[in-house]
C-alpha positions in Angstrom: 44.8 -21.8 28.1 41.3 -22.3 26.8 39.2 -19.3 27.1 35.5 -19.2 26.1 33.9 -16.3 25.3 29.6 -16.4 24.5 28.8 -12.8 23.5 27.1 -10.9 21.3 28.4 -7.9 19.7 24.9 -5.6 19.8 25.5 -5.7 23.5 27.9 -3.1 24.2 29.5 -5.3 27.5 30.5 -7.8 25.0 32.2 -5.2 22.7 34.2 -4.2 25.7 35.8 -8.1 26.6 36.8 -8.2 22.9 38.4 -4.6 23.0 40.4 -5.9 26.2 41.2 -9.1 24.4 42.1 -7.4 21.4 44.3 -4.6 23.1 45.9 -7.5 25.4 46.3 -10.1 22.2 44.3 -12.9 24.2 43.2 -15.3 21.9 39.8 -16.3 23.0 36.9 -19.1 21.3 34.5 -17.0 20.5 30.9 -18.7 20.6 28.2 -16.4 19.5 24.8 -16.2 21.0 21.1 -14.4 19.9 20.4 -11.9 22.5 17.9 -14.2 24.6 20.8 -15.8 25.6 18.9 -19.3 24.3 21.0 -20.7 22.5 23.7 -20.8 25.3 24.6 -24.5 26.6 23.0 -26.0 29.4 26.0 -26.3 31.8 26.6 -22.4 31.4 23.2 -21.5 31.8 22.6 -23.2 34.8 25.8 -21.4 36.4 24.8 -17.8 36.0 21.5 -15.7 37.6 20.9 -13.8 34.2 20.2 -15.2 30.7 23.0 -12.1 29.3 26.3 -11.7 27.7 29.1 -11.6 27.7 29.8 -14.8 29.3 33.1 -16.2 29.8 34.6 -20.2 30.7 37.6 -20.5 32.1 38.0 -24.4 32.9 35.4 -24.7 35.1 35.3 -20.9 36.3 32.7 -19.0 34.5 32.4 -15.4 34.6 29.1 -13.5 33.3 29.7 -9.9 34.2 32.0 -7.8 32.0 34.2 -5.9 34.2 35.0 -8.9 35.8 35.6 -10.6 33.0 38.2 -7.5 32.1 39.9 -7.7 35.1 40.3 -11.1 35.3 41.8 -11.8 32.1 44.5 -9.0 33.1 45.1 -10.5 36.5 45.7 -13.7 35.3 47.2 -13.8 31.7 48.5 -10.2 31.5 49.5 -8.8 35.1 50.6 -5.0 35.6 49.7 -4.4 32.2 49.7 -0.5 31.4 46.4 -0.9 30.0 45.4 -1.6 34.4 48.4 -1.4 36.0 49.5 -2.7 39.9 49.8 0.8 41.3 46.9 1.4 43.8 46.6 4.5 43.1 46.2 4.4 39.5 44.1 1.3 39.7 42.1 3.2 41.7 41.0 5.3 39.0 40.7 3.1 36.3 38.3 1.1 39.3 36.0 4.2 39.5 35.8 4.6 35.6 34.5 0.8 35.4 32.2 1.3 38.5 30.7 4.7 37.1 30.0 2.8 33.3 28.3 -0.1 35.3 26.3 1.7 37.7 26.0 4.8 35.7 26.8 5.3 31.8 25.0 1.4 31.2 21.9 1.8 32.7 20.7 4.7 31.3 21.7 3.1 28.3 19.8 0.3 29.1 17.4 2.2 30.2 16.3 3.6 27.1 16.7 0.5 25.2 14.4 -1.5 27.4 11.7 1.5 27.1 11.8 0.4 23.6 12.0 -3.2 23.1 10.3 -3.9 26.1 7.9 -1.5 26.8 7.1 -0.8 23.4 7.6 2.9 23.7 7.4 4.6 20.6 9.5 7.7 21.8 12.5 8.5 24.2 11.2 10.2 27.4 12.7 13.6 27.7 14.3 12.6 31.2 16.0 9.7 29.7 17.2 12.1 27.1 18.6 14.4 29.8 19.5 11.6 32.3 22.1 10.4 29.1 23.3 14.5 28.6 24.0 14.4 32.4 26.5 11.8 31.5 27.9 13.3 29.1 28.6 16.5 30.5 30.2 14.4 33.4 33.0 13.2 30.7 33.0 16.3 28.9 34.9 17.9 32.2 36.8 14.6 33.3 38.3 14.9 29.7 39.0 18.8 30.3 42.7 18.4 31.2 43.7 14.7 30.0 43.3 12.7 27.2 41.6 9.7 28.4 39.6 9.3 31.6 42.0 8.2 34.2 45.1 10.3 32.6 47.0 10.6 29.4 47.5 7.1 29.0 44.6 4.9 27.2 43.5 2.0 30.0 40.6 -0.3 30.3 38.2 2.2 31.8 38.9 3.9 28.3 38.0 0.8 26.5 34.7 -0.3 28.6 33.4 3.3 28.4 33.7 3.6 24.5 31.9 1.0 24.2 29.2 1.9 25.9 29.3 5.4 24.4 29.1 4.1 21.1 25.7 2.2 21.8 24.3 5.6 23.6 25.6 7.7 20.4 23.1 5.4 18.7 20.7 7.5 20.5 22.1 11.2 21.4 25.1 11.6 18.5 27.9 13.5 19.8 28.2 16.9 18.3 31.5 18.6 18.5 30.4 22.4 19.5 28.8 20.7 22.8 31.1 17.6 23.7 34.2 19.3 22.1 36.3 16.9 24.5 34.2 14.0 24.4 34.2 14.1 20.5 37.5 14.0 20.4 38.2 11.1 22.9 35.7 8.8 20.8 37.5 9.6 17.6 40.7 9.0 19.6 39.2 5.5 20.7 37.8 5.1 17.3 41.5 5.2 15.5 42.9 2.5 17.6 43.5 -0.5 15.0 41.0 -3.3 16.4 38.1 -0.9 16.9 36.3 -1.7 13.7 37.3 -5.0 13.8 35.5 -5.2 17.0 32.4 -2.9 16.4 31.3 -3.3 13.1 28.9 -5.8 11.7 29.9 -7.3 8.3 27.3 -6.6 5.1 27.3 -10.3 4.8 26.1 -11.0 8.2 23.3 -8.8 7.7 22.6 -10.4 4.4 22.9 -13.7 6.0 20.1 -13.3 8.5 17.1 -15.2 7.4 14.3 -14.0 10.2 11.7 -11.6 8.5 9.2 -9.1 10.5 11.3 -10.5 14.1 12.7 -7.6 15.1 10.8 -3.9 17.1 13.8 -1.9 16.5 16.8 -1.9 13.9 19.6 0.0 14.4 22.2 0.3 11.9 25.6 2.6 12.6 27.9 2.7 10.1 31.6 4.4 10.8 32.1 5.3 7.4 30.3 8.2 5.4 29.5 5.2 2.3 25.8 5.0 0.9 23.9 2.5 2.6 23.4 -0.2 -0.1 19.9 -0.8 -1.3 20.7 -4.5 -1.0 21.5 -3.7 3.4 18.6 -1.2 3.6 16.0 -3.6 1.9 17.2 -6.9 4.2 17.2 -4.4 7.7 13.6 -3.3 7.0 12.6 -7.1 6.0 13.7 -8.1 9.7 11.2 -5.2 11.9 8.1 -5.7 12.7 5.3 -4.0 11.5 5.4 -0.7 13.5 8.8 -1.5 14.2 11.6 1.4 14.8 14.3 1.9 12.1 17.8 3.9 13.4 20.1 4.4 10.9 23.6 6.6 12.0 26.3 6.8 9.8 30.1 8.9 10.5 30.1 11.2 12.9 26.2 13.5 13.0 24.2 12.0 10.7 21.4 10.5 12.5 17.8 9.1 11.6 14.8 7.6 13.2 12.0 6.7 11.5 9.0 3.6 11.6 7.9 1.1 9.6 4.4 1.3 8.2 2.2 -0.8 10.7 1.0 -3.6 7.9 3.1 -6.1 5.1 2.8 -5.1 1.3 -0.5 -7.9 0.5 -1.3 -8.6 3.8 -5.2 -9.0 4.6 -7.4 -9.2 8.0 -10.9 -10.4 8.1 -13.1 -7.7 8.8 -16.3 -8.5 11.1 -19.5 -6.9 9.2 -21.8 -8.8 12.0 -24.1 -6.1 13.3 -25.0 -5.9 17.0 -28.4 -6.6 18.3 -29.5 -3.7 18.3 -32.6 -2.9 21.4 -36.6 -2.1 20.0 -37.3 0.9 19.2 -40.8 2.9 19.7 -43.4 2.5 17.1 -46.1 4.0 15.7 -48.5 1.1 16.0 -47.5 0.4 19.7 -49.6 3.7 20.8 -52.8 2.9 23.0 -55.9 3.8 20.9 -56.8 5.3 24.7 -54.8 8.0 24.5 -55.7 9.3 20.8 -57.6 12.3 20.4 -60.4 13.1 17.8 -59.5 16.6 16.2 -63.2 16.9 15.2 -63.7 17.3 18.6 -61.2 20.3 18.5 -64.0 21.8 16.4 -67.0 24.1 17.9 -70.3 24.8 16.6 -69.0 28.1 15.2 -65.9 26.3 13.3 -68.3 24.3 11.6 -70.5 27.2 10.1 -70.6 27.5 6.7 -68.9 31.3 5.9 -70.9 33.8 4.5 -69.9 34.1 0.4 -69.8 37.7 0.8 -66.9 37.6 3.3 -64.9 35.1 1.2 -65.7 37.7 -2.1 -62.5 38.6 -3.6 -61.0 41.0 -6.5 -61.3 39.2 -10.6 -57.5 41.0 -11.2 -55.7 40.5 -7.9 -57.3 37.7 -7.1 -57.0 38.8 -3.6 -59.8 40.2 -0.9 -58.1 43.8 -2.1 -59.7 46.2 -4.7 -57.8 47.0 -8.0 -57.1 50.5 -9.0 -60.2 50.7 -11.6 -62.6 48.1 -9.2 -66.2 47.7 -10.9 -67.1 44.8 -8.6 -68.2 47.0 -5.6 -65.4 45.2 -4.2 -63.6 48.7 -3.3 -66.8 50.0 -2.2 -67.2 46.7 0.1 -63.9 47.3 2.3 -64.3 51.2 2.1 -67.3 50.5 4.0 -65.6 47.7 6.1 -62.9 50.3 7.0 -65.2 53.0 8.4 -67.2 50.1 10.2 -63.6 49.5 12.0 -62.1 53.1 12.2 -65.0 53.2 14.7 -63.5 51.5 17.4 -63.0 53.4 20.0 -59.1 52.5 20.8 -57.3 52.0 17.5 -57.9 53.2 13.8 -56.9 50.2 11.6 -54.9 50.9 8.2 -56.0 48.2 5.8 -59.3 47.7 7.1 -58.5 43.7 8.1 -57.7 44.0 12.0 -61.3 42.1 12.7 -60.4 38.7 10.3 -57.7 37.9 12.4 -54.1 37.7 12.3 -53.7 36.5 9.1 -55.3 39.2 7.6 -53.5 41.9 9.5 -50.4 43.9 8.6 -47.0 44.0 10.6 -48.3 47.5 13.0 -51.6 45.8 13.6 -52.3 46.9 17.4 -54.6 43.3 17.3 -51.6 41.2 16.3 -52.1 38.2 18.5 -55.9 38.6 19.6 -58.8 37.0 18.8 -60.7 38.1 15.2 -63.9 39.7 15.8 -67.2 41.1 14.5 -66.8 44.4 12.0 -67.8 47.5 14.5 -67.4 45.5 17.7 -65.9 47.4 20.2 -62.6 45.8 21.3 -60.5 47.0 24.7 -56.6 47.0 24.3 -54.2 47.0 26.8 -52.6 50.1 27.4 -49.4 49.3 26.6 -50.0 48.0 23.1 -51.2 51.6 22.5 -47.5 53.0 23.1 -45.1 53.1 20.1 -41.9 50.6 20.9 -39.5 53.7 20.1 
């Protein structure tokens, strides 16, 4: 007998072949492959439709899907074992276990997983979330009344379906309160005596790896409750990429996501300071001389009158057109007489005596606020509604 068995132990259907072959004691060549499936030989390759493990070579006979794989090496090396025994209608049940974690249980699995490596989705979709919950809620009540899935008795479907349970823990941990039945089956699977052997990945194979910044997501699970070792943690985070996804679990809860920072410690990237044409803009000397206007000839013959000195006379003190309280000027006298000239008017009785220069001259109540300036004792006609009070 010269079984060959390419596999590789991140995938859980390869974990499930060497459970079987452990559990059944079949001694297999164990040929292990990167997970393109590229460094696989030529004559294997060219037999199967998918670049995947597990694959396994029987003489001539290859097999490259894991159930069958299972099944095969029982019918053929290890008939009517207990682990799947002859009985059709026990058979029958370990059948539907093996059919429910290829159909079912693996793809959502893989579901998730190819979201991530392949999609390069930074988070887990709530409905994949629940779509993996589903499942285990569905093996939470087959586990109500026995002790493994097909009865009290521990069988292949037991051993394909840990597996696979252990890789989706990786994302949804089992907690005990929830899963109380399920927990308890996966720490019953967990105690048999080739389950480490099988599922965990030596320190020094870690350490061994020589690829740096290869990998989009690391996951590293760890049965035991030890401290990770600097020495593990510092070669894991060497092999992501940057902006890769770190999972660390370790016993039976304790669970951790988190990303490396998207750039290497002394990396560099060329910046590109060239400025973009950028379109003409409007100037000042582009405007047609046609279109200017002389502001002299804003100016009428009355703007260009020289002002009368008397009208421009102001107060020494205030230094204002406004009389002081002791005036000797005659400036008081001056706008005392303006004042009557302008109390005159026959609609409005100015205050301050200023109304006629204009509305710089006038105070906040002015009634002439916005008209014209006008001669002292000319009769001006206002609206009727400016002569109404606002309140």
């Amino acid at each position: 007998m010269s079984l060959t068995l390419y596999y590789n132990d991140v995938h859980s259907e390869s974990r499930a072949v060497l459970l079987v072959s452990k559990a059944l004691n079949i001694n297999l060549t164990l040929e292990e492959i990167d997970t393109c499936g590229r460094e696989i030989c030529g004559e294997v390759t060219n037999a199967i439709p998918l670049n995947s493990t597990p694959i396994m070579k029987d003489g001539e006979l290859i097999i490259w899907e894991n159930h069958a794989i299972i099944t095969y090496l029982i019918n053929q090396y290890r008939n009517d074992d207990p682990l799947y025994p002859n009985e059709p209608k026990k058979r029958s049940l370990i059948d539907e276990m093996m059919y429910f974690d290829s159909s079912v249980l693996l793809t959502r699995i893989n579901n998730i997983f190819n979201s991530i490596l392949i999609k390069d989705e930074k988070e887990i979709s709530i409905d994949k979330i629940r779509s993996l919950q589903e499942v285990y809620s569905y093996l939470e009540k087959l586990l109500e009344k026995t002790e493994y899935l097909t009865g009290d008795t521990l069988t292949i479907a037991d051993l394909c379906c840990v597996a696979s349970v252990s890789s989706a823990a990786i994302i949804i941990p089992l907690s005990s309160e929830k899963y109380p039945k399920l927990f308890q089956w996966f720490a019953r699977c967990r105690k048999l005596p080739y389950y480490n052997e099988v599922t965990s990945i030596p320190t020094s194979k870690i350490e061994s790896i020589d690829s740096k910044s290869s990998f989009d997501l690391v996951i590293y699970k760890d049965n035991t409750d030890n401290v990770i070792s600097n020495t593990v943690l510092t070669k894991i985070l060497a092999l992501l990429k940057p902006g890769g996804l770190f999972g660390i679990t370790q016993g039976d809860n304790a669970f951790l996501y988190c990303n490396k920072p998207n750039y290497e410690i002394g990396s560099s990237a060329k910046l590109n300071l060239k400025c973009k044409p950028v379109k003409a803009v409007w100037k000042i000397d582009d405007t047609v001389e046609d279109d200017m206007i002389d502001p002299d000839n804003l100016l009428d013959e009355d703007d260009l009158k020289k002002p009368d000195a008397a009208s421009l006379k102001v107060c020494a003190t205030t230094g204002k057109r406004k009389a002081c309280k002791d005036c000797s000027c005659g400036l008081a006298e001056e706008l005392a007489g303006e004042s009557k000239i302008a109390a005159n008017s026959a609609n409005a009785k100015s205050s301050c005596g200023n109304c006629y220069l204009g509305d710089a001259f006038r105070c906040a109540a002015c009634p002439y606020l916005g008209m014209p300036a006008f001669k002292p004792g000319e009769k001006v006609q206002l609206a009727g509604s400016l002569l109404k009070s606002d309140i």
